[in-house]
C-alpha positions as CSV (number, residue, x, y, z in Angstrom):
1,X,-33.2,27.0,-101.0
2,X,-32.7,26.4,-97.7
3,X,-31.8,22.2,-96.7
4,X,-35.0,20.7,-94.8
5,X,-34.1,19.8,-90.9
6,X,-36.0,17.1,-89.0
7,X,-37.7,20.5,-87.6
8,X,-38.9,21.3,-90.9
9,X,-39.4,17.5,-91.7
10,X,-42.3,17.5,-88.2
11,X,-43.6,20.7,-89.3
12,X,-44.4,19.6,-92.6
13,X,-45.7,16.4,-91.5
14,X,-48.3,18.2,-89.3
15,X,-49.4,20.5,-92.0
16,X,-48.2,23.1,-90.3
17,X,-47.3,26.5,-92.4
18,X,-43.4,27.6,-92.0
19,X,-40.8,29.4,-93.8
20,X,-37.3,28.8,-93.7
21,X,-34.8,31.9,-93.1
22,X,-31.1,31.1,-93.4
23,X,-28.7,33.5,-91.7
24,X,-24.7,33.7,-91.3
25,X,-23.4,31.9,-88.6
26,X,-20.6,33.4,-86.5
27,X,-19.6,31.0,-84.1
28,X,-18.3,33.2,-81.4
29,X,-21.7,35.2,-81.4
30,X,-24.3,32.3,-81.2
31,X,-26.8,34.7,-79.4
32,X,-30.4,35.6,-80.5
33,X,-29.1,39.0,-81.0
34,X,-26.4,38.5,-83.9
35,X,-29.3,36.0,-85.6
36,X,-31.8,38.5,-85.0
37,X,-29.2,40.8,-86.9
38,X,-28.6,38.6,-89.4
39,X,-31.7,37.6,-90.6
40,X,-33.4,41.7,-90.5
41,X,-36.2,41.0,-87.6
42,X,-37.0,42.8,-84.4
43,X,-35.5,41.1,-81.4
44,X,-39.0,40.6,-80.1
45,X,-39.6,38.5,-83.1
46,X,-36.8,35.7,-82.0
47,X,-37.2,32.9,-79.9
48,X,-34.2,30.8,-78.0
49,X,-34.7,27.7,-77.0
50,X,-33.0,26.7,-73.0
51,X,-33.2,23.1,-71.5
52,X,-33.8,23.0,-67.7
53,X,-33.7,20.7,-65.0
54,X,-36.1,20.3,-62.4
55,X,-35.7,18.6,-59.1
56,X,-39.5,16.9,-58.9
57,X,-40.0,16.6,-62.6
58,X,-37.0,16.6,-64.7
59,X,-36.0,17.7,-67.9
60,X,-38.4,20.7,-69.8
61,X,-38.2,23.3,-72.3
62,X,-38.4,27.1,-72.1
63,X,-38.7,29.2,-75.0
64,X,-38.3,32.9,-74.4
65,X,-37.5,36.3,-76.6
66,X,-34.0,35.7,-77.3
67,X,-33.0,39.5,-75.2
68,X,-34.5,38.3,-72.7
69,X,-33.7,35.8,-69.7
70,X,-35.7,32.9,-68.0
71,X,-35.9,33.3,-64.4
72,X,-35.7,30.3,-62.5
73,X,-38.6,31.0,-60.0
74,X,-41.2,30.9,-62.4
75,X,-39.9,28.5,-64.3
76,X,-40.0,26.6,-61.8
77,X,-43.6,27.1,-60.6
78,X,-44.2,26.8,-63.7
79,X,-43.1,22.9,-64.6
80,X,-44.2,22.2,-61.1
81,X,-41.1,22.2,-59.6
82,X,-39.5,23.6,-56.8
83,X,-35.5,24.5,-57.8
84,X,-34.8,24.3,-61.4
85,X,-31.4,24.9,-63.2
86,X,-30.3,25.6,-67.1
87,X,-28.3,22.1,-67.8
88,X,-25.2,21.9,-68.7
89,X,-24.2,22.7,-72.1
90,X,-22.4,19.6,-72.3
91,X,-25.6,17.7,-71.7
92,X,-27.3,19.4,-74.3
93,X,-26.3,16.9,-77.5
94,X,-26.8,14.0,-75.8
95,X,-29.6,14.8,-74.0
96,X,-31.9,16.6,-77.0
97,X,-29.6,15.6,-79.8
98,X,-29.2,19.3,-81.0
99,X,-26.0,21.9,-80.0
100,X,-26.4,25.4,-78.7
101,X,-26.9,27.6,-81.2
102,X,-29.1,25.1,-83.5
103,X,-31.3,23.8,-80.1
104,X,-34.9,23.4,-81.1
105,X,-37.8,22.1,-79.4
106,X,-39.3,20.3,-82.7
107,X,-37.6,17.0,-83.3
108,X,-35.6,16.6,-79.8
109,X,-34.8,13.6,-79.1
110,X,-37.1,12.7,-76.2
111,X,-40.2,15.3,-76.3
112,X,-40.2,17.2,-73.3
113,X,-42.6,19.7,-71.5
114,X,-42.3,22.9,-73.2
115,X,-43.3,26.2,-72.0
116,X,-43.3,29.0,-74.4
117,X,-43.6,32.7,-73.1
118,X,-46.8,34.3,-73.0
119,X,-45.0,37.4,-74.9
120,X,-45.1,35.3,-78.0
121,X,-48.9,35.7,-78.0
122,X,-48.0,39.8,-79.0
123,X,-46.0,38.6,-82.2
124,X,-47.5,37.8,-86.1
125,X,-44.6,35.2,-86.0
126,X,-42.0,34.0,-84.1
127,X,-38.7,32.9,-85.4
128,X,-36.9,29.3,-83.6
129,X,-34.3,27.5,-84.3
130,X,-35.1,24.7,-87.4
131,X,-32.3,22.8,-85.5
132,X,-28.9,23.9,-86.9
133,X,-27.0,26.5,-87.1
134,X,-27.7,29.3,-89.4
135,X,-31.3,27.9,-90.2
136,X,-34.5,29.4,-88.3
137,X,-38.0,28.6,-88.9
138,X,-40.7,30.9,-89.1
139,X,-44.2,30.6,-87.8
140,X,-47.1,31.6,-86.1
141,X,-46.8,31.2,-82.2
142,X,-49.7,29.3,-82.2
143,X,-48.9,27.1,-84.9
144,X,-45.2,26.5,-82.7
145,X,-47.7,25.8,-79.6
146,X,-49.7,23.1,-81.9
147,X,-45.9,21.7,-83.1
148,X,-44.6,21.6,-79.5
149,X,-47.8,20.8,-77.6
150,X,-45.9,23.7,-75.3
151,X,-47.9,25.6,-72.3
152,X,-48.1,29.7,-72.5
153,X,-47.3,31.0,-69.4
154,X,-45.1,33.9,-67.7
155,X,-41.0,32.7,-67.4
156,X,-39.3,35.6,-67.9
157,X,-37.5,38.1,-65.7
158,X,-39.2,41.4,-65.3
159,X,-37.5,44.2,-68.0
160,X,-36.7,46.0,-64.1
161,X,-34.4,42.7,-63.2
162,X,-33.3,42.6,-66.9
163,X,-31.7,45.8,-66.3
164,X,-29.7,45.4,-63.3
């Protein structure tokens, strides 16, 4: 059985339902892809987790179909902001206390807005992070929505701008 994570820890607090789905880690392929891979789901099916940086508001969340990619202007428009920017990964311990690859929004460090991607909405489940490394959590997006207190909106590119 899979080791509980202060993810799961939250979760469970809020008596929110979740399963646990441990994967192989390679470390040179930390991408939603290879863990979609791994762990036998649909792409559409897993979430990553990318930390932002606003210029009016600070720090937030966006949590998007891991083949796809956030784009910035609606982001943006989206925290309220007018430029935003993906931090640095060096940032990304300190600043949420989880590393890339294991980056969660359950259980950061300080809780920050979150916006989840309305395409979410079309899935049974979703799939996150559980905040390491070769451990995702399962749930129902609106149960991640309740966990996060995140805001559904539109944040990724177009499948058009994906493709160029």
């Amino acid at each position: 059985m899979a080791e509980k994570t202060n993810a799961s820890r939250i979760l469970e607090k809020q008596g929110i339902f979740f399963e646990l789905k441990e994967y192989n880690v390679d470390p040179d392929h930390l991408e939603a892809t290879h863990v979609a891979e791994e762990l036998g789901q649909d792409i559409a099916t897993v979430f990553k987790t990318l930390v932002l940086h606003g210029d009016k508001n600070g720090h937030f969340v966006c949590v998007i179909q891991g083949d796809r990619e956030v784009d910035l202007k609606k982001a943006a428009k989206a925290s309220g902001n007018k430029k935003v920017a993906m931090i640095p990964m060096k940032e990304l311990l300190p600043l949420t206390g989880y590393i890339r690859g294991g980056c969660t929004a359950i259980g950061m460090k300080k809780a920050f807005p979150v916006y989840l991607d309305r395409n979410a909405m079309d899935q049974e489940f979703i799939h996150v992070s559980a905040g390491k490394r070769g451990l995702q959590i399962k749930l129902n997006p609106l149960d991640y929505i309740k966990a996060t207190n995140a805001t559904l909106c539109d944040i990724i590119t177009s499948e058009e701008e994906d493709i160029q």
